[in-house]
N, C-alpha and C positions, 0 to 999 in steps of 0.2 A: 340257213334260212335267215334273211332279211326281215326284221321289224321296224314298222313303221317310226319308231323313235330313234332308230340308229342311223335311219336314212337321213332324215332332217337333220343335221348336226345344228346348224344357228341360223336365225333372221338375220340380214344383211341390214344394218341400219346407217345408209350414207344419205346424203341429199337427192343424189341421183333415184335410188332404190324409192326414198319415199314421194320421189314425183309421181310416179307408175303406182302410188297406192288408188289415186284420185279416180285410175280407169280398172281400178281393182285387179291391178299388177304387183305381185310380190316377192321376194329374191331372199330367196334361200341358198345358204352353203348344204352342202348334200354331198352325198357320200360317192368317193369318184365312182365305184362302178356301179352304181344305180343307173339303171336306164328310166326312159322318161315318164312308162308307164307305171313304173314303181314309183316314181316321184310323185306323179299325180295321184296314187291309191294312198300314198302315205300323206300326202297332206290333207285329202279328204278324211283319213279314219282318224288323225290325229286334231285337225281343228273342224266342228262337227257343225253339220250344216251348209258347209259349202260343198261348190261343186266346179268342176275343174275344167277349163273350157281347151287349154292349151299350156305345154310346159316344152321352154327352151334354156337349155344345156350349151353352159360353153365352160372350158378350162384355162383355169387363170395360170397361166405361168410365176413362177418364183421368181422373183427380179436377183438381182445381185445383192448382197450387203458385206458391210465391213464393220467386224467391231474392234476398236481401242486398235493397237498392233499385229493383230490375229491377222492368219491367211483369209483371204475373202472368202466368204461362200455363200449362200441364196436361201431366201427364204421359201416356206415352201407352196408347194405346186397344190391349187384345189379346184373344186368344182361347183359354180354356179347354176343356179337352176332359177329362172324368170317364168314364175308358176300365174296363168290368167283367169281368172273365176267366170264365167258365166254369167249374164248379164242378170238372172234373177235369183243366185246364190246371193248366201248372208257372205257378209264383209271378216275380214279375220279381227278379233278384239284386240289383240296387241298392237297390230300397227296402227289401230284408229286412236289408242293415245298418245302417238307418235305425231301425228298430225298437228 
């Protein structure tokens, strides 16, 4: 059984991420096998008040890396979730001190 706090692992906090807060767009890392309907139930029971208009899923591939003289190897592989609120849900509190 999946709980809504295992799903959302971390808010994504880059420039790109907080342009999309403006149209109450938010980017979450999430857990890789959650599907979308899970995504969306857990962001609603976890930040209270909103409500979830659309949730997109994509997976970040692990790029290559090299440390010091070490054989190369990749960091690793996650999963994105670009969660949309509804135009008369409340806003999420974290990212508005972000702004």
């Amino acid at each position: 059984m999946k709980f809504a706090e295992d799903i959302i692992i971390r808010p994504i906090i880059s420039e790109s991420s907080l342009d999309g807060v403006k149209n109450k767009k938010y980017t979450f890392e999430v857990l890789p096998s959650a599907t979308k309907p899970e995504i969306a139930k857990a962001v609603e029971t976890v930040f209270e008040g909103v409500k979830v208009a659309a949730v997109n899923t994509s997976r970040v591939k692990g790029k290559p890396r090299r440390v010091g003289n070490r054989a190369p190897g990749y960091t690793r592989t996650w999963k994105k979730a670009v969660v949309t609120l509804t135009a008369d849900s409340k806003s999420i509190e974290f990212f508005d001190g972000m702004i």
